[in-house]
C-alpha positions in Angstrom: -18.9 -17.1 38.0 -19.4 -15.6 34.5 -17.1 -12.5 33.8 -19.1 -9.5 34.0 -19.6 -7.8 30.7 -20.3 -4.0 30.0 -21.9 -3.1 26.3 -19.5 -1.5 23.8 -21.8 0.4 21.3 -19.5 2.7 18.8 -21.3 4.5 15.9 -19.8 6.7 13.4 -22.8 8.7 12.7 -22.0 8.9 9.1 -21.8 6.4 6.5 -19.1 7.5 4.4 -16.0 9.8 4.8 -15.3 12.3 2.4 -11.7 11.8 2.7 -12.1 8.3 2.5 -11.5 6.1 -0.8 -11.5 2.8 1.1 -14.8 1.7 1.6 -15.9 2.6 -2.1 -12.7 1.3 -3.3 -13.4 -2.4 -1.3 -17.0 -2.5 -2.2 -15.3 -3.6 -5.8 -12.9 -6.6 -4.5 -15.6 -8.6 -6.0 -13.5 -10.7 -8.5 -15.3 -10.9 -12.1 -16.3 -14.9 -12.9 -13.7 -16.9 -14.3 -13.6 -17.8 -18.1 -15.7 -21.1 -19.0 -12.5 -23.5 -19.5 -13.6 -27.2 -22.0 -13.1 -30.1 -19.8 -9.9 -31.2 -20.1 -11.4 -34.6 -21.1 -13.4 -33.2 -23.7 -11.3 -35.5 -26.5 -12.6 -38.9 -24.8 -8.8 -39.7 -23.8 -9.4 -41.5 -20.4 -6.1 -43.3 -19.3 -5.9 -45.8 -16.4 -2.2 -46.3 -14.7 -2.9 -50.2 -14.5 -2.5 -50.1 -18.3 1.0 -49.2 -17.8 2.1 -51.1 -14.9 0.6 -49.6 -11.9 -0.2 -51.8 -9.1 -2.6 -49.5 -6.7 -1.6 -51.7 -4.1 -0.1 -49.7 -1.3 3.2 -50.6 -1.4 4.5 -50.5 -4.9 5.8 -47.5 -6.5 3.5 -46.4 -9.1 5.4 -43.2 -10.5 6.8 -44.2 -13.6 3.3 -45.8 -14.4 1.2 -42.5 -13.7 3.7 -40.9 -14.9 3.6 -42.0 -18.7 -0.4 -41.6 -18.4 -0.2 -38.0 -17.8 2.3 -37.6 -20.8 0.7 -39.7 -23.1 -2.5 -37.7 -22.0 -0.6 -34.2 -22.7 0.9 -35.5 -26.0 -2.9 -36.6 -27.4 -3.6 -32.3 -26.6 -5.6 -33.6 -23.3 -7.3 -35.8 -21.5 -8.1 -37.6 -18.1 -6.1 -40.3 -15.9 -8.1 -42.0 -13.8 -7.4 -43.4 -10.2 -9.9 -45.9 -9.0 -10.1 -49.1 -6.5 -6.7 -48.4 -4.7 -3.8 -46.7 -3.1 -1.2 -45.7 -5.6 2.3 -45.0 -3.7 4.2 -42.7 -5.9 6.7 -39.6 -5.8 6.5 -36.8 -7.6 4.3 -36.5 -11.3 3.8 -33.4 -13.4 0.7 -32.9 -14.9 0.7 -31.3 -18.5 -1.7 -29.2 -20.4 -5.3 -30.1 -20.8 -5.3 -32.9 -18.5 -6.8 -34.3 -15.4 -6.0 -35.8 -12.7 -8.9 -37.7 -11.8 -8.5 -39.9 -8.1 -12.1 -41.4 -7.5 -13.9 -42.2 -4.2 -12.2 -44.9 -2.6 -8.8 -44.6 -4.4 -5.9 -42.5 -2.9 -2.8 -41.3 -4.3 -0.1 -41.8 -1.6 3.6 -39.6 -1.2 6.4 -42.2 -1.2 7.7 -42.0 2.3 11.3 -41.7 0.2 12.8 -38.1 -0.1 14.9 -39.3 -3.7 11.5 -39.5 -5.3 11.2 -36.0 -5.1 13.2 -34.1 -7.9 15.1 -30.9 -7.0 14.2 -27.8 -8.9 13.5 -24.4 -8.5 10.9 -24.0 -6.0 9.5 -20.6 -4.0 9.8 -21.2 -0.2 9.3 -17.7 2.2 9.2 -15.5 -0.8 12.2 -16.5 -2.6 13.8 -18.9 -5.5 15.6 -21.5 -3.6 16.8 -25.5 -4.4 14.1 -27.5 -3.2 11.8 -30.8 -3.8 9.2 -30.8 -5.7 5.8 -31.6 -4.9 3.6 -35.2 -5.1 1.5 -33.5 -7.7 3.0 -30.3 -9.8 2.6 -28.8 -12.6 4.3 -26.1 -14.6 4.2 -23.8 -17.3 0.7 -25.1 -19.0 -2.9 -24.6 -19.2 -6.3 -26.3 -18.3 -5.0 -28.3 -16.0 -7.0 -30.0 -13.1 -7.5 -32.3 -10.1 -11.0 -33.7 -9.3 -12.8 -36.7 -7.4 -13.9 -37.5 -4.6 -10.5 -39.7 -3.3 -7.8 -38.9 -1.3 -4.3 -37.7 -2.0 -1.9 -38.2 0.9 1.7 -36.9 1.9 4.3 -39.0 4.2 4.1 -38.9 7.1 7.9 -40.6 6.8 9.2 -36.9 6.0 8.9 -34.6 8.7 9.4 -31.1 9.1 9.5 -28.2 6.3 13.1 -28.4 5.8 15.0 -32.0 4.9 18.3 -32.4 7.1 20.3 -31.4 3.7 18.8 -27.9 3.6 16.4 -28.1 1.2 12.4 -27.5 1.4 10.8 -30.9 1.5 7.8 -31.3 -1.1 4.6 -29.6 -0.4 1.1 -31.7 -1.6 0.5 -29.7 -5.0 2.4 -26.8 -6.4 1.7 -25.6 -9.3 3.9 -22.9 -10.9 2.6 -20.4 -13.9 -0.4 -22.8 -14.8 -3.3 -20.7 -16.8 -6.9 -22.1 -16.1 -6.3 -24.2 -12.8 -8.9 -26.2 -11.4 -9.1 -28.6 -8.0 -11.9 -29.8 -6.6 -13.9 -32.3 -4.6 -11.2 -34.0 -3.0 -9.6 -34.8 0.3 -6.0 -33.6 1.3 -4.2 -35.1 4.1 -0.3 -33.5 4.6 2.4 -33.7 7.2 4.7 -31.3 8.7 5.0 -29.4 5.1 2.2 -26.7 2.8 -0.5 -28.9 1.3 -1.5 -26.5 -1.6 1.0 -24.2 -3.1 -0.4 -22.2 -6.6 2.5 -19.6 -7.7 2.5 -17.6 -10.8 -1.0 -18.7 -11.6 -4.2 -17.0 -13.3 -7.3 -17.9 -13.1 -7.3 -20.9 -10.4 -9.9 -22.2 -8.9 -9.9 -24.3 -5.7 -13.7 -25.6 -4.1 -15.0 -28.3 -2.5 -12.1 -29.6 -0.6 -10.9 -31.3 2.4 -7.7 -30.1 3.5 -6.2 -31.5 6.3 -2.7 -31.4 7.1 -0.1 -30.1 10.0 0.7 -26.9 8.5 -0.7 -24.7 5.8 -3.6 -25.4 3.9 -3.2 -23.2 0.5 -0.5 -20.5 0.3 -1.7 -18.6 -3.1 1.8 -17.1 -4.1 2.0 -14.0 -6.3 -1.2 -15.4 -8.3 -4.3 -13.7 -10.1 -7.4 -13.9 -10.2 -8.0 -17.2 -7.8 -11.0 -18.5 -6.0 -11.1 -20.4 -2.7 -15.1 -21.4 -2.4 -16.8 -24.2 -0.3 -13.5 -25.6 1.5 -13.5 -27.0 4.6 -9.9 -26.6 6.4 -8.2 -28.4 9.6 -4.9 -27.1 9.3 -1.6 -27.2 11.7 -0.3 -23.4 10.5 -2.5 -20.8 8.2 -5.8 -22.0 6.4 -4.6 -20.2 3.7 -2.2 -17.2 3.0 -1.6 -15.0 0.9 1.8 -14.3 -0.5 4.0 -12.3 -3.1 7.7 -12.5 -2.4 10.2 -10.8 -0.1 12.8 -8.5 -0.1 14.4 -7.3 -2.8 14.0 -10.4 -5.1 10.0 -9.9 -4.5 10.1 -6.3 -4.5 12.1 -6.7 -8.8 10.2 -9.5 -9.9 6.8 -7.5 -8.9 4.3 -10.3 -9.3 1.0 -9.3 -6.8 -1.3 -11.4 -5.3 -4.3 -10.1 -6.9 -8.1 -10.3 -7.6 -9.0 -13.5 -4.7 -12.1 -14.4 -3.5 -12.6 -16.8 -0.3 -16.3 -17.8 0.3 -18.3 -19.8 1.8 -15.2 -21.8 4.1 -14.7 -23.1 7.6 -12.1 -22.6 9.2 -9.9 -24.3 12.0 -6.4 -23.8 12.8 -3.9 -25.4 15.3 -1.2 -23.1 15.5 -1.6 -20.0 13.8 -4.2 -18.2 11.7 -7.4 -19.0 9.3 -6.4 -16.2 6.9 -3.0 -14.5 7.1 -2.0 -11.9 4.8 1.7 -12.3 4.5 4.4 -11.9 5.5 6.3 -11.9 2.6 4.5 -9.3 0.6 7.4 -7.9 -1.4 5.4 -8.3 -4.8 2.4 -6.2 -3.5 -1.5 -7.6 -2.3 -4.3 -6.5 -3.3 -8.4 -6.7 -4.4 -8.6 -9.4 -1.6 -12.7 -10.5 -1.1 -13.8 -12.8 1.9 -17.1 -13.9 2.7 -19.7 -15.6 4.2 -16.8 -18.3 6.0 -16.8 -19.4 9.6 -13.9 -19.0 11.6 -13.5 -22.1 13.9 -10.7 -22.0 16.2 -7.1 -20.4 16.0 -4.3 -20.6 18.1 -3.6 -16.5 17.3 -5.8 -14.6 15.7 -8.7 -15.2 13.4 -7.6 -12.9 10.3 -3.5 -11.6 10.7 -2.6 -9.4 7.6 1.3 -8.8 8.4 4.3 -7.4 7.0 7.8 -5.4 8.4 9.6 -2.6 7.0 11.9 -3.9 4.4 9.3 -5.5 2.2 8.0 -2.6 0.6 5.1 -3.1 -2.1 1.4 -2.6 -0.8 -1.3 -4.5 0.8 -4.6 -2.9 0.1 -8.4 -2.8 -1.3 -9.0 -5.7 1.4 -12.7 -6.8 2.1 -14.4 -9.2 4.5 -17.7 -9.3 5.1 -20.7 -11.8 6.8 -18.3 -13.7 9.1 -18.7 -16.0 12.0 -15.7 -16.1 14.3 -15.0 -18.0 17.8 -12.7 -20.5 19.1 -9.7 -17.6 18.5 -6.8 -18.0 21.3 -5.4 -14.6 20.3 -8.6 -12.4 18.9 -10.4 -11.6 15.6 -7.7 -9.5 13.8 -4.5 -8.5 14.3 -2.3 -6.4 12.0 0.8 -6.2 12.2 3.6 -4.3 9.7 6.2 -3.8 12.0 8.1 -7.5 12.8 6.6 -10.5 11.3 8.9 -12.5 9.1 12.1 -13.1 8.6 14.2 -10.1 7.6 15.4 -10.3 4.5 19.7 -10.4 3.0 18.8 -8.1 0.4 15.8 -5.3 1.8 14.0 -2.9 0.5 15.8 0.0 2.4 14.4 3.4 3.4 10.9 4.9 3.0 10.2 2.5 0.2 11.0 -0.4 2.0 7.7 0.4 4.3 4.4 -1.1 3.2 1.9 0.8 2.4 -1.2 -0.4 3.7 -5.0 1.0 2.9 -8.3 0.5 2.8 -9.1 -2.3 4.4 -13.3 -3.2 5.6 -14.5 -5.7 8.0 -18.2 -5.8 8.3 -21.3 -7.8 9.0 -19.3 -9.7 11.9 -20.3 -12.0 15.0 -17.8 -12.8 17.4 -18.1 -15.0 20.3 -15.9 -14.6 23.4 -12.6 -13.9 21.6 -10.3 -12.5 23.6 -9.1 -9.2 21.9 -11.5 -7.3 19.1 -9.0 -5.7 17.2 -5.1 -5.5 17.5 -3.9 -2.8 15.3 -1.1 -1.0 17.1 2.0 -1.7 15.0 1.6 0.2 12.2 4.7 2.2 10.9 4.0 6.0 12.3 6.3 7.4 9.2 3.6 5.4 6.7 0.4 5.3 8.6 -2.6 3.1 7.5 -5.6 4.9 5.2 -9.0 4.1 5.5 -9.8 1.3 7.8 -13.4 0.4 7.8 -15.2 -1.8 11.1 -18.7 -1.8 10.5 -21.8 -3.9 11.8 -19.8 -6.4 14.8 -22.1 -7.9 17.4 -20.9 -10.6 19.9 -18.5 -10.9 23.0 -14.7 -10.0 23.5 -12.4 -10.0 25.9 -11.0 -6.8 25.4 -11.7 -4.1 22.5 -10.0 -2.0 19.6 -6.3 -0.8 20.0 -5.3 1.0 16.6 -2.0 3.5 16.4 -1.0 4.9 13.2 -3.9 5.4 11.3 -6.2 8.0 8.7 -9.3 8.0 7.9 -10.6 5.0 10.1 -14.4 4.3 10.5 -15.7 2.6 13.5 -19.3 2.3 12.5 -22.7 0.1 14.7 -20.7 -2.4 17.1 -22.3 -3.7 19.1 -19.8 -5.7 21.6 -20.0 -7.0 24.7 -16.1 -5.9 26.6 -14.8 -7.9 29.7 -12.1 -5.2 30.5 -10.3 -2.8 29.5 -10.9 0.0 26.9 -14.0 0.2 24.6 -11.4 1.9 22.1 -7.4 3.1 22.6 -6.2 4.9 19.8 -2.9 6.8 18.8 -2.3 8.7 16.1 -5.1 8.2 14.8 -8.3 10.3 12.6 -11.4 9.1 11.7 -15.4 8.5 13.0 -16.2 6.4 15.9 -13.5 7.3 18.0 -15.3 9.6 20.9 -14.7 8.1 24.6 -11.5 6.6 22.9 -8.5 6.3 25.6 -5.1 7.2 24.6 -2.3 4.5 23.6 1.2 5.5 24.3 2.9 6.3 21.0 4.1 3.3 18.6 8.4 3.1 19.0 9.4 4.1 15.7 11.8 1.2 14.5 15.3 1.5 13.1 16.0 2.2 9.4 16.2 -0.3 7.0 19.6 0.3 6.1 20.4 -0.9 2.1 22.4 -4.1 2.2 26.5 -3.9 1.2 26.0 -5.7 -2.0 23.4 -4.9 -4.4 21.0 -7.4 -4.9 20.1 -8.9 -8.7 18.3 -11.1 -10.2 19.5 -15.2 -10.0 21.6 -14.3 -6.8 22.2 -17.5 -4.4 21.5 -16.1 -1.0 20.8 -19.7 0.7 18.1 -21.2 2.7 18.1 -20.1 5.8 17.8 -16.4 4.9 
């Protein structure tokens, strides 16, 4: 027998409040189009690894082949190596400036299953500099450099897990670290137990018409500006993609935000956690964040989780989504949490600083379909609560409503759900429009300090992996 349902109709009356700067603020998270960038192949310089000794058989290591494409490419100031009629095993190759890495229907670039292809460098893994292998495809320090077809690139499945049994982060897909003018498009990404798509440092990146499938994240954009994330289709083990700037201390000096990123028109599924998190490691600051027009799939937690603790300190804020379609969610539509996700961090941002501060934040035009919480919103730091949260136009079916502690200026404004149980709307703490009938929430435990560590963090420290 169906659950009975009860209509949930909140209005705020009003369409703006005067103490609020959110909404008007988000309404700009619109991120300005990105330069026109020449094709990297604009010279005629179109390079084939045969020429220099590749096989694209599927079991011979073509590294050293592709390998002296892409430089020769670089050294010629750009150009385009071309994958075609095959499966080309290799380990890791760097892509220089002006280039292309071109892998055409039918051909697929394969991850060696053998961890010693992989250099060691300086990689960023959980928000911090650590030893750790670097990726099938990277590239570093240059500009104009892209990825197109319609083929395949692969990982191992022969390396399992995130971490290798020496401690150090096995290789994601594609990183890219500080590359101006980023393109990838068109193709299909299949990973293993590791990140497929790792951009950190970057400007101006654009990532659209892919396939990313894999058994944990799908693009983790890492203290990166002015990226967008259009017409992707995602089947991911952990996030979809999320959004990242550093942690701790380390994050908090370095200060490189996440900034000025636009996700639109996407599908989404997920298999363990979220589509979109936000987080946790947000030590560097988030913010200017636009999402629209995506579907929401499935998810094992929530649809959307924006996260952080005390000890990051830094911001997440000016956050809009708007014109979603969300079901198949094992936990519920949002959740926010700044209280206890993540791993605590050696070297914190102690005290008042060392709380995020979060604000201005809208969610609107939305259709949910029996998720099983509306909104989770409760652990929010009561010394630094939330400004201007915005929840406007949501039709559909839930499980249970909106729980929100902590918060000013909040605006819950024509939705239109369907509740199973439970509260319409629990609140504590909190001021705002669309809160009348609202039943009271027991007040949010107000965590322990952040105490400052006993040595003082700087710059280069070691700290290890596992911290």
């Amino acid at each position: 027998m169906p659950v009975e349902r009860r209509a949930f109709l909140a209005t705020a009356g009003l369409t703006a409040l005067a103490v609020v700067t959110g909404p008007a603020r988000a309404s700009r998270t619109a991120v300005p189009a990105l330069p026109q960038r020449t094709p990297a192949s604009a010279n005629g310089v179109r390079l084939d690894p045969r020429a220099f000794g590749a096989a694209g058989d599927g079991a011979t290591r073509d590294t050293a082949a592709i390998q002296q494409a892409l430089d020769r490419c670089a050294v010629f100031g750009g150009g385009a190596v071309v994958l075609a009629g095959g499966t080309f095993v290799s380990g890791s190759v760097r892509i220089g400036a002006n280039t292309t890495l071109r892998i055409e229907a039918g051909a697929t670039l394969l991850g060696s299953p053998d961890l010693a292809d992989y250099p060691i460098g300086q990689v960023r893994w959980e928000g911090r500099w650590v030893p750790g292998h670097l990726g099938l495809v990277y590239a570093q320090d240059a500009q104009g450099v892209r990825l197109a077809g319609k083929g395949n690139i692969v990982g191992s499945s022969a390396i399992p897990g995130r971490i290798a049994k020496t401690g150090l982060r096995n290789p994601p897909l594609l990183e890219f670290v500080a590359v101006r003018g980023l393109e990838v498009r068109d193709l299909v990404t299949q990973q293993n137990d590791m990140w497929s798509i790792h951009p950190v440092y970057c400007e101006d990146a654009t990532f659209s018409g892919l396939t990313v499938n894999g058994g944990a994240d799908g693009i983790d954009v890492d203290s990166c500006r002015r990226v967008e994330i259009r017409h992707c289709d995602f089947d991911t083990g952990d996030d979809c993609i999320s959004l990242k700037s550093g942690r701790g201390m380390e994050g908090a000096m370095l200060a490189r935000p996440t900034e000025d990123v636009t996700i639109a028109d996407c599908t989404f599924r997920d298999r363990h956690w979220a589509c979109i998190g936000i987080g946790s490691e947000t030590s560097g600051g988030i913010r200017r964040v636009l999402v629209e027009r995506c579907a929401f799939k499935s998810a094992r937690t929530f649809s959307i989780y924006i996260k952080s603790r005390p000890g990051r300190g830094a911001f997440i804020e000016d956050i809009m989504m708007r014109d979603l379609d969300v079901a198949g969610a094992g936990g519920g539509f949002l959740r926010l949490n700044f209280l206890d996700s993540g791993k605590k961090d050696p070297f914190p941002v102690a005290g008042l600083a060392g709380i995020p501060t979060v604000r201005n934040f809208t969610f609107e035009h939305v259709r949910v379909k029996d998720v099983p919480v509306l909104v989770e919103a409760t652990n929010i730091h009561p010394d630094k609560p939330m400004t201007g949260f915005v929840l406007r136009d949501v039709t559909g079916t839930s499980g249970r409503g909106i729980t929100l502690a902590n918060m000013r200026a909040v605006m819950l404004d024509r939705i239109a759900v369907e509740i199973a149980s439970g509260p319409d709307i629990a609140i504590a703490n909190v001021t705002g429009r669309g809160l009348d009938g609202a039943e009271t929430l027991p007040s949010t435990p107000r965590p322990l300090p952040v105490a400052a560590p006993l040595q003082e963090y700087r710059l280069g420290m070691e700290s290890g992996m596992n911290n």
